[in-house]
N, C-alpha and C positions, 0 to 999 in steps of 0.2 A: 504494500500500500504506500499511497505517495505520504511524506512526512505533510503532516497537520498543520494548516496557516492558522494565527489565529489574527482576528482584525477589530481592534479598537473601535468603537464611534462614540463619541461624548456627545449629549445631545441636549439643549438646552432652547426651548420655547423655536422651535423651528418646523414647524408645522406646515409652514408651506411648502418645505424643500425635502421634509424627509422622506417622503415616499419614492421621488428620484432616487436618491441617495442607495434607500434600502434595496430598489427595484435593480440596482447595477450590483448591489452582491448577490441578488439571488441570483441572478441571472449568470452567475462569476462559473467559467467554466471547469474551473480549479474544484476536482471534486472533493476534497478531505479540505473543510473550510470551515472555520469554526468565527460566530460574531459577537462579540460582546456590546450589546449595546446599553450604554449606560446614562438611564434618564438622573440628571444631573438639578435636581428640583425645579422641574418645566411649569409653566404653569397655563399651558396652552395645550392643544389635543396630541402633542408630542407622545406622553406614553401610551393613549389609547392606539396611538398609528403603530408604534413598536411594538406593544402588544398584540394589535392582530395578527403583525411577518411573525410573530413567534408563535401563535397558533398556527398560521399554516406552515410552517415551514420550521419545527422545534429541532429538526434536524442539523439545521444550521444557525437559527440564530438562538442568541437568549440574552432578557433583559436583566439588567441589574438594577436598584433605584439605590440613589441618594441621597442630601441634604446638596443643596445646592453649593459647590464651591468651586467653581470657575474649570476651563477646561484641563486645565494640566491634571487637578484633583481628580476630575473623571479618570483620565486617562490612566495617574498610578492608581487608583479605587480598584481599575479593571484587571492590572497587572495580574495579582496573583491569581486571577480565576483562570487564566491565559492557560491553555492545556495545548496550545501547538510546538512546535520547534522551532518555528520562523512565527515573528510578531509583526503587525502591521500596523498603521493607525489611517482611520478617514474621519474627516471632517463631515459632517452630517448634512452641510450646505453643500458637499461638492459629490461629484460620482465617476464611477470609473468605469473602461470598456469591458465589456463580458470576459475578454480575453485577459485582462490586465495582470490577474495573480497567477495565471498559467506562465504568461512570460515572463514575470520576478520570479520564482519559482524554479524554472528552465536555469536562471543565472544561477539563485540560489543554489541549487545541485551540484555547483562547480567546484562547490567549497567555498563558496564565498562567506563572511560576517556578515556585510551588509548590500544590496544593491538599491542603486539610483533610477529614476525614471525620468522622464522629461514631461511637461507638464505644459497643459493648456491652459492661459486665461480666458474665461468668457465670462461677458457681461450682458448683463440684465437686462439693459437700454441698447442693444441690437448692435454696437460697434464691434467693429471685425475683432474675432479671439487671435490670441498667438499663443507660439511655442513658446516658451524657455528650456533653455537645455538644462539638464539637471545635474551634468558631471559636465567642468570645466574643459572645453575644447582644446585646450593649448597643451604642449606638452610640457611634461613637468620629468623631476628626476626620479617621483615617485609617487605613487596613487593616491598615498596619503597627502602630498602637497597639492594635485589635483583638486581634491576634496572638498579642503579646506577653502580653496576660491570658489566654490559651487553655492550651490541652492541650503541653505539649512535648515527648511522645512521638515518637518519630522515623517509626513503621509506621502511622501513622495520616493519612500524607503521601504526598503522591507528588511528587518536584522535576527540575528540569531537570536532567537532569546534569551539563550542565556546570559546574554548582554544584559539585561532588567532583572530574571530571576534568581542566576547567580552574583553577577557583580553590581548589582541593587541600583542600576541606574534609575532615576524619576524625573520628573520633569517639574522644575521650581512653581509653586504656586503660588499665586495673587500679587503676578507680575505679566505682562505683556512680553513679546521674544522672548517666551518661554523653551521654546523648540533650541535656541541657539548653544546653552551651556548642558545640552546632550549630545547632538549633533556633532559638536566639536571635540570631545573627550574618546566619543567612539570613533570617529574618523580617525583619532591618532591612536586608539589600538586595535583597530582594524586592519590588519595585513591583507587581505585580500578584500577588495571593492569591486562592487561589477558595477555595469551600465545597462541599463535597457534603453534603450534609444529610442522607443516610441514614445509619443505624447497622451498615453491612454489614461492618465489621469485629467479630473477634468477640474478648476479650482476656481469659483465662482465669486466674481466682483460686485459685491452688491451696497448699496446704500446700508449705512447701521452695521455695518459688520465692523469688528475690532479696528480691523487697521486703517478704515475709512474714516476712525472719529480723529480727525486734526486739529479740534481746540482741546482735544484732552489733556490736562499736566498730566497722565499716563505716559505722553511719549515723553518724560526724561526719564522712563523706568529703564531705558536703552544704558543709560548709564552704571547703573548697578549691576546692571546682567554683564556688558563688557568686562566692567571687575572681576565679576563671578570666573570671568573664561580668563582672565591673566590668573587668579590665585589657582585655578583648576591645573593650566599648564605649568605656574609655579614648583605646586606639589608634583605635580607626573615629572618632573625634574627634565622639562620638555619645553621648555618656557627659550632656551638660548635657541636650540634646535631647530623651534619653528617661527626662531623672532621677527623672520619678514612677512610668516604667512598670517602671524596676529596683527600685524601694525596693517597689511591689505585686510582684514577682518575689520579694524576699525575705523578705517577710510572709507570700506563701502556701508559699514553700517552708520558711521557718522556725519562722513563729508559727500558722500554720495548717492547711493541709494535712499537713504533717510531722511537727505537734506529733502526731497520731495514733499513729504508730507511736513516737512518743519518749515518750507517754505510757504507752504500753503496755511499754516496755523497763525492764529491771533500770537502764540508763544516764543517766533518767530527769534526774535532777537536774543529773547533768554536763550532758548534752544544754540542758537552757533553759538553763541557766549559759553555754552556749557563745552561743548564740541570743541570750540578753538581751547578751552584751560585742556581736557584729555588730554589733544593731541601734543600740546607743549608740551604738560609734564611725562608722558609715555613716550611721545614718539615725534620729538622736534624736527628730523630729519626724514619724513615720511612724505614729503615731495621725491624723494632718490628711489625712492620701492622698486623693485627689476618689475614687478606684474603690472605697475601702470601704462608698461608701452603696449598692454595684451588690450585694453579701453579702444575704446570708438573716440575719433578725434571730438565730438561732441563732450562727450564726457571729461578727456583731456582739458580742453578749453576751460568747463565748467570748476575743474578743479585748480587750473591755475587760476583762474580770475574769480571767484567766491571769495568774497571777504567782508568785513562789515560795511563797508562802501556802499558794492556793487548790490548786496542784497534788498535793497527798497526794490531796485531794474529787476532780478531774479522774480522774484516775489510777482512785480505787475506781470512779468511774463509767462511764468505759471499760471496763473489765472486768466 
């Protein structure tokens, strides 16, 4: 028999999207598939909808219920019930292709720890979806440094479990970029990484979702999680090792990728203010990075010329 997937869904007042969501694992061609879905104190027809896929289908799925405490919580709540070999995690807004766990799975058998997927955005209001790649295209001297410059969403993986059950990994709770100080821990003891190259996950942009609220002071929680990931590779005594692929870790999650929604926030100016103290005191010389010349001349530019100046023009221009 093929080794047991088992797949996380934390599910919180989403009622419009779960039935998608539930509808792409039943559908999951991967026969030995085990789902945890865990109502996370919904207060909407959330557990009535999971409740009924577990009457039909007890084969495959089963609910858990909670107290409400944000997604990460769900997700370790779920952990130890986890009876597969390979662990997974989905988003209950988002859904994957029938095929999706049959080709993580194929990689999986390789011996791999962990493999990546590449992932589609679509939105809600009808604008064209895209790919992201999920493992860093360029080459690197080693898979683990790869990694590191990728995607550090947590459902766009699939890992051995014994990465959560024996070496007790969790995901920090009642923080936002939650995903990021696991992600990066496993990637550095991760010896074997695969890729699947299709886009068969599917990760929905919608209004009210976490990472769309950009007046939140939630987004300076980015700061204490980056901490989280220097003291993490401090202690793995991995901290010298991988010193240029942390300071690109903090460039795309501070001055670049991030900068987007901190541009677009009323918080605007605290936010680089915070961003430019990091970068000084961490990583003064992180204009010199070897991975900055892997960037789109766009992004180049935006990094050279960002600064507290130019940001009122950024800002108009974002919007």
């Amino acid at each position: 028999m093929k080794p047991e997937i088992t797949v996380i869904v934390p599910v919180y007042n989403v009622e419009r999207y779960l039935d998608q969501c539930l509808d792409s694992l039943q559908r999951q061609t991967y026969p030995n598939l085990q789902v945890l879905i865990v109502n996370d104190g919904s207060t909407d027809r959330s557990p009535q909808i999971a409740w009924q896929r577990v009457q039909q289908r007890p084969d495959r799925f089963c609910l858990l219920q909670k107290p409400n405490g944000g997604l990460s919580d769900a997700r370790n709540f779920a952990i130890p019930y986890a009876t597969g070999e390979w662990i997974g995690f989905l988003d209950s807004d988002d859904y994957a292709d029938p095929d999706y766990y049959e080709k993580m799975a194929e990689q999986m058998a390789k011996g791999m720890d962990v493999v990546v997927s590449d992932i589609e955005y679509f939105y809600e209001d009808g604008r064209q979806p895209w790919r992201m790649q999920g493992l860093n295209p360029h080459a690197f001297s080693s898979v683990q440094r790869q990694a590191f410059l990728s995607p550090m969403f947590a459902w766009n993986k699939l890992y051995r479990a014994s990465l959560f059950t024996e070496q007790g990994f969790r995901y920090p709770t009642g923080t936002w970029y939650e995903d990021i100080p696991v992600t990066m821990p496993i990637f550095a003891l991760s010896s074997h990484i695969g890729y699947q190259k299709e886009a068969l996950i599917h990760y929905r942009q919608r209004p009210g979702s976490i990472m769309s609220e950009t007046a939140s002071q939630r987004l300076k929680e980015i700061f204490p999680v980056m901490q989280q990931v220097r003291d993490q590779f401090h202690q793995m005594g991995i901290e010298q090792k991988y010193a240029q692929e942390l300071e690109y870790l903090h460039i795309d999650s501070l001055r670049l990728v991030r900068d987007v929604p901190f541009l677009r926030s009323p918080l605007s100016r605290e936010l680089y203010a915070m961003s430019q103290q990091v970068m000084r005191e961490h990583y003064p010389h992180w204009h010199r990075n070897p991975y900055l010349r892997q960037l789109s001349w766009k992004n180049r530019v935006f990094l050279r010329t960002m600064n507290a100046a130019t940001l009122p023009l950024y800002r108009r221009l974002i919007r």
